[in-house]
C-alpha positions as CSV (number, residue, x, y, z in Angstrom):
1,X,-49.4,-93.2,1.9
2,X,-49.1,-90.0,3.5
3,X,-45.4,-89.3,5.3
4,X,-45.0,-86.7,8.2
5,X,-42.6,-84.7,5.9
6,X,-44.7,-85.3,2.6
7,X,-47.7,-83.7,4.5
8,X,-45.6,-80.7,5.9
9,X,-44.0,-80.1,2.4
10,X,-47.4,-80.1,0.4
11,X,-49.0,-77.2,2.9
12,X,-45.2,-75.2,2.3
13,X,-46.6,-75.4,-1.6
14,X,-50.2,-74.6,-1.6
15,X,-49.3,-72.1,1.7
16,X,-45.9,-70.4,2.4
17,X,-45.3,-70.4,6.0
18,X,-42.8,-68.9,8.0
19,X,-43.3,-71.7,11.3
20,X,-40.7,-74.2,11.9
21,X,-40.9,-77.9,11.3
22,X,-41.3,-78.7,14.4
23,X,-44.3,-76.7,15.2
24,X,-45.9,-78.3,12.0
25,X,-45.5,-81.1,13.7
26,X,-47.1,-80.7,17.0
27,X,-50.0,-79.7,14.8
28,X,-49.7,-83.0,13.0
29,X,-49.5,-84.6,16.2
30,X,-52.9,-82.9,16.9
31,X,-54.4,-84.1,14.1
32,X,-53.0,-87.9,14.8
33,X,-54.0,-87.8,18.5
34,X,-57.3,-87.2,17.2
35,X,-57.7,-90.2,15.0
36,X,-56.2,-92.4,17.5
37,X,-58.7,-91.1,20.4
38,X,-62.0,-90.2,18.3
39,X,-61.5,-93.1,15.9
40,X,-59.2,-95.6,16.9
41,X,-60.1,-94.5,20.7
42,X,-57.1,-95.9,22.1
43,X,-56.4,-95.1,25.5
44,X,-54.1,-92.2,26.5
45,X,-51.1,-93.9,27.1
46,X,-50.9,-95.5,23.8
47,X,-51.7,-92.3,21.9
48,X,-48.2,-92.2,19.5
49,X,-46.6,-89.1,18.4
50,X,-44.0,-87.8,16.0
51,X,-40.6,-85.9,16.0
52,X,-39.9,-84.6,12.7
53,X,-36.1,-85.1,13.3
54,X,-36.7,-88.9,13.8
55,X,-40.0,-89.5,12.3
56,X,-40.3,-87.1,9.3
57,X,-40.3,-90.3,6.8
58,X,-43.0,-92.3,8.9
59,X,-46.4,-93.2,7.6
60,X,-49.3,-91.6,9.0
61,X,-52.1,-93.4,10.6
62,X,-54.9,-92.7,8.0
63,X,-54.2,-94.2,4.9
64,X,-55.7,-92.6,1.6
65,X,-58.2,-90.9,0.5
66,X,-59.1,-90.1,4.0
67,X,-55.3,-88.9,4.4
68,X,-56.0,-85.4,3.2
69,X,-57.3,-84.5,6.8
70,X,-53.6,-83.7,7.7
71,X,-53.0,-81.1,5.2
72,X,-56.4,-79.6,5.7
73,X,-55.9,-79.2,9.5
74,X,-52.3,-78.1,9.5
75,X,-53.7,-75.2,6.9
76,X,-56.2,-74.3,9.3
77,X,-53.9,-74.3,12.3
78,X,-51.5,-71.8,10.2
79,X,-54.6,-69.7,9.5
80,X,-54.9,-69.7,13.2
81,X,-51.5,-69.0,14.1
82,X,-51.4,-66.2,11.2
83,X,-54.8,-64.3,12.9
84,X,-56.4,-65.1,10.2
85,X,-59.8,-66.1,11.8
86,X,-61.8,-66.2,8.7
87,X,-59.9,-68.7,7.3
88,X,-59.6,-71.0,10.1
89,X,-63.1,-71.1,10.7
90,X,-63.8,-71.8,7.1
91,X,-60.8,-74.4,7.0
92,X,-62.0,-76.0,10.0
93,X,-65.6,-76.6,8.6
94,X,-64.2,-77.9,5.6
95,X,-61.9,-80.4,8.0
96,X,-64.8,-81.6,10.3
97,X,-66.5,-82.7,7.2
98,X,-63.6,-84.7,5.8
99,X,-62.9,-86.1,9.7
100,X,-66.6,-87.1,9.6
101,X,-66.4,-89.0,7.0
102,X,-63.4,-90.9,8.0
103,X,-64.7,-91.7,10.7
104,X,-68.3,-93.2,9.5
105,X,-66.3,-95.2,6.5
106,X,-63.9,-96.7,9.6
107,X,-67.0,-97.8,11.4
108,X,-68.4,-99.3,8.1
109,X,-65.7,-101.5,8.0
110,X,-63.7,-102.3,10.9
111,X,-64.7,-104.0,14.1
112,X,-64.0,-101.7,17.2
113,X,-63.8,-103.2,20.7
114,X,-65.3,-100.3,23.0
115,X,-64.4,-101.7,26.7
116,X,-61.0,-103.5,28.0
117,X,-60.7,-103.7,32.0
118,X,-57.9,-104.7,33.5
119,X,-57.6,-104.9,37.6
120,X,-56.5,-102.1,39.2
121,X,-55.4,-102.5,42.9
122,X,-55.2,-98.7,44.9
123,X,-53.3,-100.7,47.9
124,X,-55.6,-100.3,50.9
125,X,-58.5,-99.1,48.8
126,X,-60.8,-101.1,46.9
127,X,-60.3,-103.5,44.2
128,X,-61.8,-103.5,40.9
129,X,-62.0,-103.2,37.0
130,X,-61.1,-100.3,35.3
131,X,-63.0,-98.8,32.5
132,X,-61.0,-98.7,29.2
133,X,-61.5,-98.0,25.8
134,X,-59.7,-99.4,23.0
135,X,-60.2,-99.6,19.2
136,X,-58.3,-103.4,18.0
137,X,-58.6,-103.8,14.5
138,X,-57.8,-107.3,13.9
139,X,-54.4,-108.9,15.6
140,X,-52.9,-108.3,12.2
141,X,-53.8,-104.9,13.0
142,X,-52.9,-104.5,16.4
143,X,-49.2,-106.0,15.3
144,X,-48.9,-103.1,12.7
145,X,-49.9,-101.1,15.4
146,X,-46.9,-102.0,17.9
147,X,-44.2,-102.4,14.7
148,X,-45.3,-105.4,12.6
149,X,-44.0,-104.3,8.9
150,X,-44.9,-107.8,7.0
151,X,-47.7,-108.6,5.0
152,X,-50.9,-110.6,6.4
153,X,-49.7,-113.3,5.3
154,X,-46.5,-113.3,6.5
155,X,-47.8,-112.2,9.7
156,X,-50.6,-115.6,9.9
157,X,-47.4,-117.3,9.2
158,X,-45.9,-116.2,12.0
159,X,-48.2,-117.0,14.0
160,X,-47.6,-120.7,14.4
161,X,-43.8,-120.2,15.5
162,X,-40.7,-123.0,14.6
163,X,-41.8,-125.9,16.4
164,X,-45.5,-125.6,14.7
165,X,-47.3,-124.5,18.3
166,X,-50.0,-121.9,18.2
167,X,-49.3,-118.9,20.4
168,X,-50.7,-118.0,23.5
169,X,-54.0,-115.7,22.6
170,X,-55.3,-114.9,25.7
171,X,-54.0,-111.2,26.0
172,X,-56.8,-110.8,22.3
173,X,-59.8,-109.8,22.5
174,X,-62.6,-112.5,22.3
175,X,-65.2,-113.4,20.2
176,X,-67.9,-112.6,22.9
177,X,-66.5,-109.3,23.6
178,X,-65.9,-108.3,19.8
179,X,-69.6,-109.5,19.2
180,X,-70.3,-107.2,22.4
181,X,-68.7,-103.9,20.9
182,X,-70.6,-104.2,18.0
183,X,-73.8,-104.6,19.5
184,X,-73.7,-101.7,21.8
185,X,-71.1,-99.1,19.9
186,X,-71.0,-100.3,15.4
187,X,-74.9,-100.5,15.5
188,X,-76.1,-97.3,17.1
189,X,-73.5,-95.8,14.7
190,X,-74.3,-97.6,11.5
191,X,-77.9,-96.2,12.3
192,X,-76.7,-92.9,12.5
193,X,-74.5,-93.6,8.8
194,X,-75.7,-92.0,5.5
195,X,-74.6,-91.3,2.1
196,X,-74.7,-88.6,-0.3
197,X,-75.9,-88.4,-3.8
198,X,-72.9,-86.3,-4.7
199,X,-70.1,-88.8,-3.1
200,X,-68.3,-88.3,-6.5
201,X,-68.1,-84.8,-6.7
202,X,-67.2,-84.2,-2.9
203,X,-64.4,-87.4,-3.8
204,X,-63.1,-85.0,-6.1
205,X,-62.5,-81.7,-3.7
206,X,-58.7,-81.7,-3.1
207,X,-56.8,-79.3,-1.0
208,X,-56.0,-77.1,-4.2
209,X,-59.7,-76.8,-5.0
210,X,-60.3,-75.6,-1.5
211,X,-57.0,-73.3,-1.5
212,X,-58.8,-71.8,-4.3
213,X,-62.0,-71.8,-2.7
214,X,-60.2,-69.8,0.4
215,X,-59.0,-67.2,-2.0
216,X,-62.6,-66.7,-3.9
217,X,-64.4,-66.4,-0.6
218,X,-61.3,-63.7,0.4
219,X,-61.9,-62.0,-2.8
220,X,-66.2,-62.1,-2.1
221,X,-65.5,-60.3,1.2
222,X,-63.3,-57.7,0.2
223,X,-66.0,-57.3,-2.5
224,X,-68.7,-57.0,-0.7
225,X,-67.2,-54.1,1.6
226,X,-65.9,-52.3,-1.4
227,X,-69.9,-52.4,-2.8
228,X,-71.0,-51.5,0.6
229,X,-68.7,-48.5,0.9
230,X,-69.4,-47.3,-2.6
231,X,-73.4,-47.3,-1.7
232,X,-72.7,-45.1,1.1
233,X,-71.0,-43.2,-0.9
234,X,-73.4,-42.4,-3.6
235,X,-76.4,-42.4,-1.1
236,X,-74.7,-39.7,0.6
237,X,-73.9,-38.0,-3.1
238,X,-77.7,-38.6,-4.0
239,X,-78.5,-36.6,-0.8
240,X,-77.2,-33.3,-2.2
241,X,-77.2,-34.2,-6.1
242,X,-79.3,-31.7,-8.6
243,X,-78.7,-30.1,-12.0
244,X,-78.1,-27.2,-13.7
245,X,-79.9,-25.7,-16.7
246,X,-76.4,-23.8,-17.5
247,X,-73.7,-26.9,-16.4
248,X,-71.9,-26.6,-19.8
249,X,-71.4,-22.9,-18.6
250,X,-70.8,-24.3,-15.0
251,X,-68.5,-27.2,-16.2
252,X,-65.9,-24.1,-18.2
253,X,-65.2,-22.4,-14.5
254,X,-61.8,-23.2,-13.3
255,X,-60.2,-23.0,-9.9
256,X,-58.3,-20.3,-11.0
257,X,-61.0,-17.9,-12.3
258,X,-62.8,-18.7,-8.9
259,X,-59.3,-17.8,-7.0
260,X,-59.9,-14.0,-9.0
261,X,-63.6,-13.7,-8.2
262,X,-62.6,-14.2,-4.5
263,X,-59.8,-11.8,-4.9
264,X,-62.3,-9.4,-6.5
265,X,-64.9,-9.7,-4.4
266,X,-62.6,-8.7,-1.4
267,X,-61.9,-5.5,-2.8
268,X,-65.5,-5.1,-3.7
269,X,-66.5,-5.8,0.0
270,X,-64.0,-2.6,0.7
271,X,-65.5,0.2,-1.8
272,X,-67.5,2.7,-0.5
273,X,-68.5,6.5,-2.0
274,X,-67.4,9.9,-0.4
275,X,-69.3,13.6,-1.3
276,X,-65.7,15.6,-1.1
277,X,-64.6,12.8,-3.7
278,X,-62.6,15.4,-5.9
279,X,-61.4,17.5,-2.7
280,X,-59.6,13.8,-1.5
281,X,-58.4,13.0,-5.1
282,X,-56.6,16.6,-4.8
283,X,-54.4,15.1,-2.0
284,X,-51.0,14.6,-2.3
285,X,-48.0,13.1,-1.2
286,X,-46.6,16.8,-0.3
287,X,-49.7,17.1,1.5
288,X,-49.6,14.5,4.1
289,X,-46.5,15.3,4.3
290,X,-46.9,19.1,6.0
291,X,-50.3,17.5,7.7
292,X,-47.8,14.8,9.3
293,X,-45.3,17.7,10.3
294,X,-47.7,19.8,11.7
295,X,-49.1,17.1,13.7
296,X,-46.1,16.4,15.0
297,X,-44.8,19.6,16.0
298,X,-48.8,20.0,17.4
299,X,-48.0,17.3,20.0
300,X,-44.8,18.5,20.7
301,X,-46.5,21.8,21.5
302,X,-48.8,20.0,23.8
303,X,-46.0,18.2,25.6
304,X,-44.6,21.7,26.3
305,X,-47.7,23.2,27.8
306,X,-47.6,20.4,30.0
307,X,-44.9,20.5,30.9
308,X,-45.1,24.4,31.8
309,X,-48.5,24.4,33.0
310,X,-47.6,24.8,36.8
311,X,-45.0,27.7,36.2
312,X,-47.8,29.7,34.0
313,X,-50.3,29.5,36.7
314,X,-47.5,30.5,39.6
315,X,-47.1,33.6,36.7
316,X,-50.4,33.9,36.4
317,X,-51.4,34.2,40.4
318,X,-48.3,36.9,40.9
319,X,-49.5,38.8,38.0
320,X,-53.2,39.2,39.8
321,X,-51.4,39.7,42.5
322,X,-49.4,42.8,41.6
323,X,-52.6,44.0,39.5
324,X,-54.6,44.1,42.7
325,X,-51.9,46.1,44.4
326,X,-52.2,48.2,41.4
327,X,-55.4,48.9,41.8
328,X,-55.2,49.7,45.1
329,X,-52.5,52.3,44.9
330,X,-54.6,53.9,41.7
331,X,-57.8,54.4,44.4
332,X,-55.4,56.2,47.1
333,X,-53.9,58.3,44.4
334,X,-56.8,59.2,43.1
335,X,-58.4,60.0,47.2
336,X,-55.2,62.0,47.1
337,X,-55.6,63.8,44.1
338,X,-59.1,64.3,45.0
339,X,-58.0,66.1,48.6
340,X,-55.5,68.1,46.2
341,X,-58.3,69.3,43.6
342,X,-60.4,70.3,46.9
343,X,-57.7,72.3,48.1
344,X,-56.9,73.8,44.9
345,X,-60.4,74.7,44.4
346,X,-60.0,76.5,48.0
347,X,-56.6,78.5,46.9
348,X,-58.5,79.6,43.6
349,X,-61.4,81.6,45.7
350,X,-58.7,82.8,47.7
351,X,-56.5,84.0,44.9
352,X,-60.0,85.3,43.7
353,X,-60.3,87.4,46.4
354,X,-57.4,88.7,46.4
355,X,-57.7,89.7,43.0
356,X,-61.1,91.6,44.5
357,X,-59.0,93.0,46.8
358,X,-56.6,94.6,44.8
359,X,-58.9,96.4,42.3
């Protein structure tokens, strides 16, 4: 029979965990509020539920083989809590199935009542029954249920006290009622009941088997989109893929003898070809020397000029100046001198006549 801490420490095996007992547990509880409401459907108030502390040696409600829903669904809540969706969903299909058929082999053989209706009395409001639903076994069962740990036998012993009276059964269900609940609830679901033609082989999946299962279909995925990547990849290398006549010739290049051709082909994109070729090959050192010097006393030249520009034209404007004074003087000099030949000329025919004169 399947324990509270047995479950917890099988899951721990077949899937380290780093959540706390008690967290395990509320999912337990989960799981167990589930079989008393969807199988047992016992009303919410009598839905039971377990501290690990106090209850971690307790049996579980489902007894085996149909005990392996715990560990399945505490697996799939880890998943859960872990983000790890996949596995959840696939842990949780695997769960439903084994709930399922629980819960078709627990109609099979066990008598639910479906309705129990006691009064209910709102004070000034109305009177009336109240809808309730309620799995009971059998009375044995319903003892278990509230802490009963004999046998049936014991129990049937029980029943008839130390003075030999029977007890007072009017709180069980009757005849007419049980009769009732399986007319309207065990008969529409007995219709609905079915088998399967592998029951032995689906007897025989265990929690390991589907652990190992969970780790296949992990692996399929992961294959999968390492396959798809890699055809993307070579789709996109058949795009551009062709051959070579010369690849053996091709496949002997190596990075460095295309790091030289680059290197060469740099200077080649410089050269060029020059007519006065042996006048510049007759250049020296010495030579760009002097050319460097003379350029450089050239603009010093030209900084001078400048520089003295505005004294050379003030020179330059006195000089024309004086020149045209010059000039001027040189005409009345020569007015003068031509006055001074005149009167010469007249002092010649005088001393000519003179001259005449005197003979």
């Amino acid at each position: 029979m399947a324990t509270l801490k047995g479950v917890i420490d099988y899951v721990d095996e077949i899937k380290p965990n780093a959540f706390s007992n008690a967290a395990k547990t509320q999912w337990i509880n989960e799981c167990e509020g589930l079989v008393q409401t969807e199988v047992l459907l016992r009303a919410s108030e009598e839905i039971l539920a377990y501290s690990y502390d106090a209850d971690q040696n307790k049996t579980l409600l489902t007894a085996p083989p149909h005990d392996k829903i715990y560990g399945v669904y505490l697996a799939a809540m880890i998943d859960f809590a872990n983000g790890e969706y996949s596995k959840y969903q696939n842990t949780m299909q695997v769960f439903n199935g084994f709930f399922g058929e629980y819960i078709r082999w627990f109609a099979r053989n066990y008598r639910p009542a479906d309705t129990h209706q006691p009064w209910y009395d709102n004070g000034e409001a109305e009177r009336g029954l109240m809808p309730w639903r309620g799995y009971y076994l059998t009375a044995y069962g319903i003892a278990l249920k509230h802490g009963y740990q004999g046998t049936e036998e014991e129990w049937l012993a029980s029943l008839h006290g130390k003075d030999g009276i029977t007890p007072d059964m009017s709180e069980y269900p009757k005849t007419s009622e049980v009769t009732s609940i399986v007319e309207t609830v065990i008969a529409p679901m007995a219709a609905d009941a079915h088998t399967h033609d592998n029951k032995a082989a689906l007897d025989s999946l265990t929690p390991e088997l589907f652990t190992e299962l969970y780790e296949l279909q992990q692996f399929e995925d992961q294959t999968k989109e390492s396959l798809h990547t890699l055809k993307e990849s070579v789709d996109n290398f058949s795009n551009t893929a062709h051959t070579h006549e010369n690849k053996a010739v091709l496949d002997k290049i190596t990075q460095e003898m295309l790091d030289d051709i680059a290197s060469i082909g740099t200077v080649v994109g410089q050269a060029h070809w020059h007519h006065n070729l042996t006048t510049l090959n007759s250049i020296t050192e010495s030579h760009v020397t002097r050319w460097n010097e003379a350029y450089t006393t050239s603009m010093n030249l030209t900084e001078r000029v400048g520089v003295n520009e505005g004294v050379f034209e003030r020179f330059k404007t006195e000089i024309l100046y004086d020149m045209q004074g010059a000039k001027t003087s040189i005409t009345e000099i020569n007015t003068r001198l031509a006055a001074l030949e005149e009167a010469l000329s007249g002092v010649e025919d005088a001393l000519a006549d003179i001259v005449e004169v005197s003979e």
